[in-house]
C-alpha positions as CSV (number, residue, x, y, z in Angstrom):
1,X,79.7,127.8,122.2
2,X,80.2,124.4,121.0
3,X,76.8,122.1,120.9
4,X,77.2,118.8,119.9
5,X,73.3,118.3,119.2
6,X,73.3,121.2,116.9
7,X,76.4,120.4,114.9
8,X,74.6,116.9,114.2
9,X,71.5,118.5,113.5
10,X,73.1,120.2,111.0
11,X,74.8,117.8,109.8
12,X,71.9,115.7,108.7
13,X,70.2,119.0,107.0
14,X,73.2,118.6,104.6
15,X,72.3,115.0,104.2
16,X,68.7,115.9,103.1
17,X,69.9,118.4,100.6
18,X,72.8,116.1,99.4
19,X,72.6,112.5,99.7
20,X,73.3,111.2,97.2
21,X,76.2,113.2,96.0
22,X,77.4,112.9,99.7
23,X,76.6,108.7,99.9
24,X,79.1,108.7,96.5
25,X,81.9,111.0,98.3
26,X,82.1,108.0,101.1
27,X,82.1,105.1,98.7
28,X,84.7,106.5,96.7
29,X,86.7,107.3,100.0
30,X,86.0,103.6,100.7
31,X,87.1,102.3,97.1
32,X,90.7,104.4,97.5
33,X,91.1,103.4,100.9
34,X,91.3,106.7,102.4
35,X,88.6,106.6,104.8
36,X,85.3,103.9,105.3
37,X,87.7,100.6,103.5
38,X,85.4,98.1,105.4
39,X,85.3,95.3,103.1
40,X,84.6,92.8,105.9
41,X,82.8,90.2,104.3
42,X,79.8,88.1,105.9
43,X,82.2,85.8,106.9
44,X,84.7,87.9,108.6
45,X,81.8,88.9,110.9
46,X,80.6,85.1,111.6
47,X,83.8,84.4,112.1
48,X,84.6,86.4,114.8
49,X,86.2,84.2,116.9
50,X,89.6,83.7,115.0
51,X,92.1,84.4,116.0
52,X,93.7,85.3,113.6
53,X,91.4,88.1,112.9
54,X,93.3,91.5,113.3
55,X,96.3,89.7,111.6
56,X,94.5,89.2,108.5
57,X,92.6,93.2,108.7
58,X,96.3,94.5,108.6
59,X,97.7,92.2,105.9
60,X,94.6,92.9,103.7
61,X,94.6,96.5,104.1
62,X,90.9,96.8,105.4
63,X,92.4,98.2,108.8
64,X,92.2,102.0,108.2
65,X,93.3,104.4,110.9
66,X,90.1,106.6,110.7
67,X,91.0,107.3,114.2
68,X,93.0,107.2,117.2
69,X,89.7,105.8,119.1
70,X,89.2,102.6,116.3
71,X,92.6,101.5,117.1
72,X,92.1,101.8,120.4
73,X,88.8,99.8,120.1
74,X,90.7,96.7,117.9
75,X,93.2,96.2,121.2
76,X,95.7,97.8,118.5
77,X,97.9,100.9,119.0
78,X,98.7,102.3,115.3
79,X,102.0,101.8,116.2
80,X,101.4,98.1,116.6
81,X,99.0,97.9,113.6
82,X,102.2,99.9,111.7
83,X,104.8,97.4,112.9
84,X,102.7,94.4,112.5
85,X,102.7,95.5,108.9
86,X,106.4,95.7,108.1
87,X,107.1,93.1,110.4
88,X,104.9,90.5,108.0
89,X,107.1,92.4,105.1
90,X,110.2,91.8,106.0
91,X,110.0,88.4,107.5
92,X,108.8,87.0,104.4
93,X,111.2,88.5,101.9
94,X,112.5,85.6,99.5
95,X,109.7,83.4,100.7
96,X,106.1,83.2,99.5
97,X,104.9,86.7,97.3
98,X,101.3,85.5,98.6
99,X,101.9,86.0,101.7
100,X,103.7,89.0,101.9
101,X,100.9,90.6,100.1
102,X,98.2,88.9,102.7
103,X,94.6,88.6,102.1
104,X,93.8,91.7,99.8
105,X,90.0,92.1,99.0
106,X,89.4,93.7,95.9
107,X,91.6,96.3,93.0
108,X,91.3,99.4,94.8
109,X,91.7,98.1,98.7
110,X,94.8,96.2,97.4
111,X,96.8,99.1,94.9
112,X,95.6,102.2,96.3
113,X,95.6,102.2,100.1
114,X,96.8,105.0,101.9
115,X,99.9,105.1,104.4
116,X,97.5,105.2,107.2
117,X,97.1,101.9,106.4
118,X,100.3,100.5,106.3
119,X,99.2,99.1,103.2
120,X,101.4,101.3,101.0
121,X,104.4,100.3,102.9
122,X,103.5,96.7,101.9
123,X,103.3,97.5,98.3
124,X,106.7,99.4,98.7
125,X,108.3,96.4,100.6
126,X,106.7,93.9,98.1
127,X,108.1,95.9,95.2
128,X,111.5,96.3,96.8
129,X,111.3,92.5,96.9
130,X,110.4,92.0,93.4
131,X,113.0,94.0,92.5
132,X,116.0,92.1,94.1
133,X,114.9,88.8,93.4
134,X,114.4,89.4,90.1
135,X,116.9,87.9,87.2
136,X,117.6,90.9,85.1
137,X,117.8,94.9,85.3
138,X,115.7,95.2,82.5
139,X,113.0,93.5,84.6
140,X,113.6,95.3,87.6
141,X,113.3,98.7,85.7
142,X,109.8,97.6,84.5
143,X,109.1,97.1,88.2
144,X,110.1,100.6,88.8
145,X,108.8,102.2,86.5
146,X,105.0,100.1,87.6
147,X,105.7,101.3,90.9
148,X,106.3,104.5,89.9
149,X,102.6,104.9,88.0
150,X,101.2,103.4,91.2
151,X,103.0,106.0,93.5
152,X,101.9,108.6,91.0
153,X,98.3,107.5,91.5
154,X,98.3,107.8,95.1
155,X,100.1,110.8,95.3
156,X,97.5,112.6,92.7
157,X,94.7,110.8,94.0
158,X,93.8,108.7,97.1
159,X,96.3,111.5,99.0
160,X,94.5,114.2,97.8
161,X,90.7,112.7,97.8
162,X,90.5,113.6,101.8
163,X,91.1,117.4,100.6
164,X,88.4,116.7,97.6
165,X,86.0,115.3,99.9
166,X,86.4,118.3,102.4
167,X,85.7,120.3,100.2
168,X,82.6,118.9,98.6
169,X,80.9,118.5,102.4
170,X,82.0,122.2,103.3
171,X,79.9,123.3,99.6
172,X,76.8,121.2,101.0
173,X,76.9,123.4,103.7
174,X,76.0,126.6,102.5
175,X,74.4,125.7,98.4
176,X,71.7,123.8,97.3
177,X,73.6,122.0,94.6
178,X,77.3,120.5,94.5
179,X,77.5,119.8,90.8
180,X,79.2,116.5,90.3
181,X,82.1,118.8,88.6
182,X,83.3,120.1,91.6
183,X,85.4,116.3,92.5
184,X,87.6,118.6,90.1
185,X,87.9,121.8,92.1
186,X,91.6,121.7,92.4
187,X,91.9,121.0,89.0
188,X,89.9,123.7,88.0
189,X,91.8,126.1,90.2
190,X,95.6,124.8,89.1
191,X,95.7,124.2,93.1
192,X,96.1,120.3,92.8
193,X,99.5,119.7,93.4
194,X,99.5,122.1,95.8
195,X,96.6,120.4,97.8
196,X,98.7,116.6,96.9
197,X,101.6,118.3,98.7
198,X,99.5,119.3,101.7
199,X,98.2,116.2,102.4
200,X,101.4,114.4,101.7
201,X,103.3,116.3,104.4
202,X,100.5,115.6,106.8
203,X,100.5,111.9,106.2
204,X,104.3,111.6,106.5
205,X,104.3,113.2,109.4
206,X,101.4,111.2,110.8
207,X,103.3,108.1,110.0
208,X,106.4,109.3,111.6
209,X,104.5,109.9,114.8
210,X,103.1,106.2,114.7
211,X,106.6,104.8,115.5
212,X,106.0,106.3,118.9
213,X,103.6,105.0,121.7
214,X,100.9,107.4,121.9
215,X,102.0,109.9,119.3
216,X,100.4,108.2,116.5
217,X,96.6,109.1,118.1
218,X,97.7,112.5,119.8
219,X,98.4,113.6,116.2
220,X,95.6,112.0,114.9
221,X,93.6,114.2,116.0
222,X,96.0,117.5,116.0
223,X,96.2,116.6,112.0
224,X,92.3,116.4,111.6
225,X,91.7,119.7,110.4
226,X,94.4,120.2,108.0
227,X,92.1,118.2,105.1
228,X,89.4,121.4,105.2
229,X,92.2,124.1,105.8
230,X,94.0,122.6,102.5
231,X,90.5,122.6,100.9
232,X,89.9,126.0,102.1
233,X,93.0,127.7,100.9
234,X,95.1,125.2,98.7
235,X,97.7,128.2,98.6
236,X,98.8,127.6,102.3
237,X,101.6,125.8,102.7
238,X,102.0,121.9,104.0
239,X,103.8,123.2,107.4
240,X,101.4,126.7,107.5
241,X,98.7,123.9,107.1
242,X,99.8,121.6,109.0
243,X,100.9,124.5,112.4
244,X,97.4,125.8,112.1
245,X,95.4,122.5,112.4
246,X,97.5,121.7,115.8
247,X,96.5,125.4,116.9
248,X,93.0,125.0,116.1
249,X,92.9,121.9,118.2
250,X,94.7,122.5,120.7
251,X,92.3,122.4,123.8
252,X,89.5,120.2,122.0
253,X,91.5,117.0,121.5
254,X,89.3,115.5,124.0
255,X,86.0,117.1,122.3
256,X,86.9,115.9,119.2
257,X,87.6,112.1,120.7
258,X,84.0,112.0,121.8
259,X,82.4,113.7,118.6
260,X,84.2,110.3,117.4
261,X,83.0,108.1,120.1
262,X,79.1,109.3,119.2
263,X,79.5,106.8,116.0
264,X,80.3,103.8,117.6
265,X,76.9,103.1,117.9
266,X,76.4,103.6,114.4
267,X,80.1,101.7,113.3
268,X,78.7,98.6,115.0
269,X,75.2,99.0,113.4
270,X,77.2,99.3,110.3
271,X,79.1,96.2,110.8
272,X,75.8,94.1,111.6
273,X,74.5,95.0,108.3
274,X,77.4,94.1,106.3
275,X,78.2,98.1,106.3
276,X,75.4,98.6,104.2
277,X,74.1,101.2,106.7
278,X,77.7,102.4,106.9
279,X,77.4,103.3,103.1
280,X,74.5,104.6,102.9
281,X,74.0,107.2,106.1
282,X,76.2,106.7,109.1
283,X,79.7,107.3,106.7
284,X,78.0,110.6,105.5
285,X,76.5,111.5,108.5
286,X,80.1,111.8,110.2
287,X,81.5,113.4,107.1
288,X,78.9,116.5,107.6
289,X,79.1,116.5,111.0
290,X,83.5,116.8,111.8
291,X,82.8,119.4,108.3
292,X,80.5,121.1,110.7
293,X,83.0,121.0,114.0
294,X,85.3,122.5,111.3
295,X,83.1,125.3,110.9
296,X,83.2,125.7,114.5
297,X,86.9,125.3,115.2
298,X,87.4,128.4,112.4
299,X,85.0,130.4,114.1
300,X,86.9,130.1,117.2
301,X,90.1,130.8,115.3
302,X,89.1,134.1,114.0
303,X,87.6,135.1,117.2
304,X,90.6,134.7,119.0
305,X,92.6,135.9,116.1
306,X,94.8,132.4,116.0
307,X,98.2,132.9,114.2
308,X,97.3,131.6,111.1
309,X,93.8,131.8,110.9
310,X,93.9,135.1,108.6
311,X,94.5,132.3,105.8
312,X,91.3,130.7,106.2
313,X,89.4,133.6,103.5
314,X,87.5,131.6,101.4
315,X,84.4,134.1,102.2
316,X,81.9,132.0,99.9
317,X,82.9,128.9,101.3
318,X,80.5,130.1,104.4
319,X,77.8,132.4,103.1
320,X,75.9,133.1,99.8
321,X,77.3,136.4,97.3
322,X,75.4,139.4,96.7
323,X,72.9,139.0,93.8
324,X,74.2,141.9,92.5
325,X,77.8,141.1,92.6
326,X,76.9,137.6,90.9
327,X,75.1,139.1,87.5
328,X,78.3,141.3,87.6
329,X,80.6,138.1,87.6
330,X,78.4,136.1,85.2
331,X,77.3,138.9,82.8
332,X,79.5,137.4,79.6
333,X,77.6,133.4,80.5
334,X,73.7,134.8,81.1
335,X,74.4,136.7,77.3
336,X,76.0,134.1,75.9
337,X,73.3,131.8,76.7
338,X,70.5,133.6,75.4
339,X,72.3,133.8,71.6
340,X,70.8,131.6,68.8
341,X,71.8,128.0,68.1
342,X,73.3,127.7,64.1
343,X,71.6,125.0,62.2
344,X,72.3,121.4,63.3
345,X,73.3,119.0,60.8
346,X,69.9,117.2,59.1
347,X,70.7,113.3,58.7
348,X,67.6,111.0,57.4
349,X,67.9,107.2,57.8
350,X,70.0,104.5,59.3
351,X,72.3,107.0,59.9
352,X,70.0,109.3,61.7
353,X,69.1,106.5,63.8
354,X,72.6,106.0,64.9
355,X,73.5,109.4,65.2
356,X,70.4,110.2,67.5
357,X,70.0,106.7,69.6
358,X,73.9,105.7,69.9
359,X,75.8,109.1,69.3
360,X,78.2,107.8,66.4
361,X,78.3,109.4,63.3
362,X,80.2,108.2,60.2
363,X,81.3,111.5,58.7
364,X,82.5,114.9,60.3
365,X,82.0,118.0,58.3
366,X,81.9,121.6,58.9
367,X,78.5,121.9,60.0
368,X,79.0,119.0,62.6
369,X,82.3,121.0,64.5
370,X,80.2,124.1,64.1
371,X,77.0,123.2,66.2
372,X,78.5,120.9,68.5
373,X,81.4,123.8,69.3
374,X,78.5,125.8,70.1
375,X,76.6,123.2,72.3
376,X,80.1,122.7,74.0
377,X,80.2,126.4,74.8
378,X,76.2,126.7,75.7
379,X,76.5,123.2,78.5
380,X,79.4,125.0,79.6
381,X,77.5,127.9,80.5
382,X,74.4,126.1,81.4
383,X,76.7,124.2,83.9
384,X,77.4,127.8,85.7
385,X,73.6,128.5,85.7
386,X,73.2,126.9,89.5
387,X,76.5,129.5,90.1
388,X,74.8,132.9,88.2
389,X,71.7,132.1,90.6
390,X,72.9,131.5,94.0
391,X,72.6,128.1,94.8
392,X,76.2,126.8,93.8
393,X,79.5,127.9,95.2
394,X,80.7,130.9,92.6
395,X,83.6,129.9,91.1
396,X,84.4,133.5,89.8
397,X,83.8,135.0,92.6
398,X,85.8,132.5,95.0
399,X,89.3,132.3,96.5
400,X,90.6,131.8,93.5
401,X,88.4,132.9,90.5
402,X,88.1,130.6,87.7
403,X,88.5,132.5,84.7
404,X,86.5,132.6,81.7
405,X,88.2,130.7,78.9
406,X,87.3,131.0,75.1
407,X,89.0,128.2,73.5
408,X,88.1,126.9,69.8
409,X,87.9,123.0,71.0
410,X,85.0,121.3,72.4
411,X,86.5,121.1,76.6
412,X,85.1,118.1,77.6
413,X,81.8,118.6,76.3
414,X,80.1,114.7,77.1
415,X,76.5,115.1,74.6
416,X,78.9,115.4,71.4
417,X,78.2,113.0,68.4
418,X,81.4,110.3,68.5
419,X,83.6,109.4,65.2
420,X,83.4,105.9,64.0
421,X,87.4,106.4,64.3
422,X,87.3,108.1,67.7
423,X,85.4,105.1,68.6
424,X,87.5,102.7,66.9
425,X,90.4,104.3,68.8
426,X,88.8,104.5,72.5
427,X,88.3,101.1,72.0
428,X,92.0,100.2,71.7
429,X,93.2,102.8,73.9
430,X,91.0,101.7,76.9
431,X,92.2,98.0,76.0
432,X,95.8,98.9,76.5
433,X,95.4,100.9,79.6
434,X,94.0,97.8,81.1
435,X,96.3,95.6,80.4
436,X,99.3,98.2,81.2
437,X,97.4,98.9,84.5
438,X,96.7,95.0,85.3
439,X,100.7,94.0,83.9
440,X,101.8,96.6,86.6
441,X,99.9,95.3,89.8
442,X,101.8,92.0,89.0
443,X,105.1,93.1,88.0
444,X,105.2,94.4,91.6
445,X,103.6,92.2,93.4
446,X,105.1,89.3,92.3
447,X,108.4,90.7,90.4
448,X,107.3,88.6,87.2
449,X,105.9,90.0,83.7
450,X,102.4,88.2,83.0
451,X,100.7,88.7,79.8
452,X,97.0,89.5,81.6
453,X,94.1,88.0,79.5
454,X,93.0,85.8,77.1
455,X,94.6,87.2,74.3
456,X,98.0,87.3,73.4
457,X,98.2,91.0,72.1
458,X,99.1,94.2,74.6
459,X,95.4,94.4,75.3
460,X,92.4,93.5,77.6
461,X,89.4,93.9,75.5
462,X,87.0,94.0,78.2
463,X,88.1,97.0,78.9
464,X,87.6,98.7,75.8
465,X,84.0,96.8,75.4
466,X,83.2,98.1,78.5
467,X,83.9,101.7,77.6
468,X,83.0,102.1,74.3
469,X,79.6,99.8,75.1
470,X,78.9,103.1,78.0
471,X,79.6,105.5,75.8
472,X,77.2,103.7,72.6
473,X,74.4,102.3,74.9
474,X,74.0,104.7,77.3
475,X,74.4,107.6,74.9
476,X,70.4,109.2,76.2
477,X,71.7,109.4,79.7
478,X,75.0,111.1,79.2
479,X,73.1,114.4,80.5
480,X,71.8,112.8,84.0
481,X,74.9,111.8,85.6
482,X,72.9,109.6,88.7
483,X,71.0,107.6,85.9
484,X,74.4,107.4,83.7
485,X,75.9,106.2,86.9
486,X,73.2,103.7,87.7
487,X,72.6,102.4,83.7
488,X,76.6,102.1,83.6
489,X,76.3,99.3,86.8
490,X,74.0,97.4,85.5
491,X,75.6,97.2,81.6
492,X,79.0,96.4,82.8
493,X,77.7,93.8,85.8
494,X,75.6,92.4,82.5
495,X,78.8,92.4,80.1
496,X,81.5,91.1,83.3
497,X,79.2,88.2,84.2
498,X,78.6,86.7,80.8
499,X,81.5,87.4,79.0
500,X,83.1,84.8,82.1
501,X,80.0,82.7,81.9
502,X,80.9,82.3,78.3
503,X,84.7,81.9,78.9
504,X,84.3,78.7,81.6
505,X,81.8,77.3,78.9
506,X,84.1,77.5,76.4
507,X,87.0,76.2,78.3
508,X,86.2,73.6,80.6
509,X,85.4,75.9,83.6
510,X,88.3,78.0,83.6
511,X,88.4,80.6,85.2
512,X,90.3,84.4,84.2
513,X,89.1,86.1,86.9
514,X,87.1,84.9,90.8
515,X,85.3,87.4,93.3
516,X,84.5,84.5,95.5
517,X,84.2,85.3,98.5
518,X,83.4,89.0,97.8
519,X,80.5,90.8,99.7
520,X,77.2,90.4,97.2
521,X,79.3,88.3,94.3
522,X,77.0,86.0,92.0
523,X,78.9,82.9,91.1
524,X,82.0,84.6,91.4
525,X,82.0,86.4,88.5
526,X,80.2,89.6,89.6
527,X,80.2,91.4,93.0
528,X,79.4,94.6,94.7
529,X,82.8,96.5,95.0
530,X,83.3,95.3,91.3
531,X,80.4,96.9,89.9
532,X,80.8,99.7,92.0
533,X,84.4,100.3,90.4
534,X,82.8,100.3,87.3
535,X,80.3,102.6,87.9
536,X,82.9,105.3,88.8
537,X,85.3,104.4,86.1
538,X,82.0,104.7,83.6
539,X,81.7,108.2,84.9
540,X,85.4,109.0,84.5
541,X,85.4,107.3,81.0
542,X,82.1,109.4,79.7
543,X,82.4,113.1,81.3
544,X,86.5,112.9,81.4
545,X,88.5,110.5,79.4
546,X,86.0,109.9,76.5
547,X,85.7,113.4,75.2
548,X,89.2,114.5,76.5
549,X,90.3,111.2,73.9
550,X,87.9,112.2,71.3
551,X,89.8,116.3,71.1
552,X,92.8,114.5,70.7
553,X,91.9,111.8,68.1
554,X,90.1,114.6,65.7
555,X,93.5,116.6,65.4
556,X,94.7,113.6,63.5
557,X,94.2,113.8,59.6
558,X,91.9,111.3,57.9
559,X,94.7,109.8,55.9
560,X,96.5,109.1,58.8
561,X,93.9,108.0,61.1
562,X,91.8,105.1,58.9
563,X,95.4,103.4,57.8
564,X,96.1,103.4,61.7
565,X,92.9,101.8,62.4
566,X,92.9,99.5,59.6
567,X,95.7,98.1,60.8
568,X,94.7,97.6,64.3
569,X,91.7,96.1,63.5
570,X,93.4,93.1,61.5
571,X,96.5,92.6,64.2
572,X,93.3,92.4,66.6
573,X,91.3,89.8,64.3
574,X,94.4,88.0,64.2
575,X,95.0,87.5,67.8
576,X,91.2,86.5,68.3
577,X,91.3,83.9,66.1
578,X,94.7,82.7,67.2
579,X,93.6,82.6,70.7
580,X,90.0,81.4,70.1
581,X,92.4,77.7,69.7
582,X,95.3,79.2,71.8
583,X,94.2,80.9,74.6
584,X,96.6,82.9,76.8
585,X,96.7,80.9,79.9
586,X,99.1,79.9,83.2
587,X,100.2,81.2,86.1
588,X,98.9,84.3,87.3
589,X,96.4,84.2,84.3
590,X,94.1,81.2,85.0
591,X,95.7,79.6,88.4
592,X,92.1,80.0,90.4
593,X,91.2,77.1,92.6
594,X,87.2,77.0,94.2
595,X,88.8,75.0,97.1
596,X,90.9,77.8,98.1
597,X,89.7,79.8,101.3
598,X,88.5,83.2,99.7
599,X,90.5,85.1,101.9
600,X,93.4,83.6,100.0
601,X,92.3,84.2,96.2
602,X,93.6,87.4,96.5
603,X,91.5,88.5,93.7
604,X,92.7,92.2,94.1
605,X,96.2,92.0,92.4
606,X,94.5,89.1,90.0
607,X,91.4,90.7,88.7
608,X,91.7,88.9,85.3
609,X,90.0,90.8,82.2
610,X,89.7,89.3,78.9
């Protein structure tokens, strides 16, 4: 029997075991534009009275079809919202780049919307644009080939972060914990693709459906179950997936159009607080509580026996394992746990100091790999000890068991002791994937190559600052991932607003980057959303990329690796001191103007870094 009041009710039980895991699920829904993109600023809400208004919500991607009942409540069908968005495309191709982009507000909202959005359209129609106005093939296959590392983004990540997110409220359900880990679940399980593919079919066909009149919301809402029926069962296939979700709601269409109408209150509370209260409960709260009308639609499915339903068999997903069955599973971890740790490498010193406060050593011997292979292996084990006891979701004992792996590496083992040459190495690598990744958004926004920064060199050293500065300073909190993500804000928002403080001093107020007119920016050279990136990418940078680098960079010989980073190190010098008289400046670099509107900085496609 279908109780609204209890659905909620248990909804905010998983709240109170989970917030703040939950809260970070929303934001980062929010930051890829899958779900929650309100970026209304302070002034789009004073402002209310333009009219102009929904125009600039489409063009800057912040209009996200979350539901057939928002676009209903903007005066906007999607399929108006859809063709209002290629309309703007293609009546400004070989005119202004600016505004065929629109008003974008921030990296994420701009690059990585989802189709829902129209917003990816955009970017396809801008880049289609680029590519025929601009004056040589070798330049338009740059374009491509930008585009193409943006595609593959979305396709492996903002369409596939609705399945991740399922997943992680369906845990919260039934377990105590939801390690931060399992955002990797597919991953782990070899299922990603598979779960990409799902969610790709469903959005296509959504989109397909919003070039009708009422189509676009009636599949809204037959499509809403196919995110937890992918994170389910992964191995279903996109049209199994897609067939079963329009089984399981058809009949509660209607139902599931008031469950949504329940949070207007709490959308328009959100938007008088400048979403705050958006991000930080009601986003959650109806996250836990259409994961708990899941529940109930696959209750119902199995009762009746729906075609289909047989695939939904992910038995753990729901209830807690036998205690028995889970000592069985986890024998080989509880053993290995309990075995001696081999004598750790004694240091006295400076270098002690360095090794213990900053996690850098200077020399790697035998005894170093040996311990910290072990330590790998034990936080390995020590991660599954929430698992062995009951109160996480048992990955050997799930769907589709993940295997115990001996390998002779470290994994991604994040409390290691870091190379002065890994480090010297992160340090460039990070550089250069910022300025790749910043290089991109322009080539195909604006068809042009721009040499991004301050430098002259293939690199954005803010970047690598950044990341080698998280993984030096904040080296005690590597093994409390909330603090980590807190400490990580705060250094970067420290390191963003005075390395531009010191730029405009330095060069008659110039400016390599603006957030003005950005929710909680200070001076325009911080602001929320910013920081908040940061603190995600800190994450990714010290439990992901960082050790993931640092296996890689250790298989290099020593008499390879210092000449490599010898020579970096001077080509690097040389550019600073070059551009310390020279700087790197010019359109698309430094063309900021205060006077401009901020709607019109569109800051997202020119976040400069130094």
């Amino acid at each position: 029997m279908y109780n609204r009041k209890e659905l909620k009710q248990n909804a905010k039980q998983s709240i109170k075991k989970h917030y703040f895991i939950f809260v970070l699920v929303c934001l980062i829904a929010g930051l890829l534009g899958t779900k929650y993109a309100d970026t209304l600023t302070p002034q789009d809400l004073l402002d209310v009275t333009k009219t102009e208004q929904d125009a600039n919500l489409v063009e800057g991607g912040t209009t996200t079809v979350d539901s057939g009942f928002q676009s209903i409540m903007n005066g906007r069908s999607i399929q108006k919202l859809l063709g209002d968005v290629v309309d703007k495309g293609l009546k400004t191709v070989g005119t202004s780049r600016e505004d065929f982009l629109g008003r974008s507000r921030g990296v994420f909202a701009t690059v990585v919307n989802t189709i829902s959005s129209g917003t990816l359209m955009t970017t396809l129609l801008s880049a289609g644009v680029s590519i025929g106005l601009s004056k040589n093939v070798g330049l338009a296959l740059i374009i491509i080939v930008s585009l193409a590392l943006m595609l593959f983004v979305w396709f492996y990540v903002t369409n596939t972060y609705t399945a991740i997110s399922a997943r992680m409220f369906l845990e919260g359900r039934v377990y105590e914990d939801v390690p931060v880990h399992r955002f990797l679940h597919f991953l782990h399980i070899r299922r990603w693709t598979k779960a990409a593919l799902i969610m790709f079919r469903a959005t296509l066909y959504q989109l397909l459906w919003c070039f009708t009149i009422v189509g676009g919301i009636i599949k809204e809402y037959s499509y809403r179950m196919v995110p937890f029926i992918a994170a389910e069962n992964p191995d279903i296939s996109p049209s199994e997936a897609i067939t079963l979700s329009r089984k399981m709601m058809d009949g509660h269409k209607l139902e599931c159009f008031v469950l949504d109408l329940t949070f207007v209150g709490w959308k328009v509370l959100s938007m008088l607080t400048f979403t705050v209260s958006g991000r930080l409960f009601s986003n959650p709260y109806k996250e836990a509580t259409f994961s708990e009308y899941y529940v109930y639609l696959r209750q119902l499915a199995k009762e009746k026996n729906l075609e289909g339903s047989e695939l939904l068999k992910d038995q753990y997903l729901f209830e807690k394992a036998d205690r028995m069955d889970l000592l069985y599973a986890y024998e080989k971890e509880i053993d290995a746990i309990a075995q001696p740790k081999p004598p750790k490498k004694e240091r006295k010193g400076i270098f002690a100091f360095i090794a213990d406060v900053f996690g850098v050593i200077f020399v790697e011997d035998k005894e170093e790999r040996e311990y910290d292979a072990f330590m790998a292996n034990r936080e390995k084990y020590l991660a599954l000890s929430s698992e062995m006891s009951g109160k996480a979701y048992p990955s050997r004992l799930g769907l589709h068991p993940v295997a115990e792996k001996q390998k002779k590496d470290r994994g991604l083992y994040c409390e290691r002791h870091y190379s002065i040459w890994s480090m010297i190495m992160l340090f460039f690598t990070f550089a250069v994937i910022g300025w790749v990744w910043e290089v991109s958004l322009h080539l195909v926004s604006d068809g042009e190559f721009v040499n991004r920064g301050v430098l002259h060199g293939p690199w954005l050293p803010i970047y690598g600052t950044g990341g080698v500065l998280i993984l030096v300073v904040l080296n005690k909190f590597r093994s409390k991932p909330i603090l980590e993500f807190t400490t990580t804000i705060v250094l970067c928002g420290c390191v963003e607003y005075f390395t531009a403080w010191y730029l405009e001093a330095t060069h008659g107020g110039q400016k390599w980057w603006d957030y003005s007119g950005y929710f909680l920016n200070l001076h325009g050279r911080i602001c929320a959303e910013g920081l908040l990136v940061f603190g995600l990418g800190g994450m990714a940078i010290v439990y992901v990329a960082g050790p993931f680098l640092d296996n890689l960079f250790r298989k290099i010989k020593m008499q390879i690796m210092i000449p490599i980073c010898a020579v970096l190190l001077v080509v690097y010098c040389g550019d600073q001191m070059y551009s310390s008289k020279h700087p790197n400046t010019g359109k698309g670099i430094t063309d900021y103007s205060t006077e401009l509107p901020p709607q019109n900085n569109d800051v997202g496609i020119r976040s400069m870094r130094t």
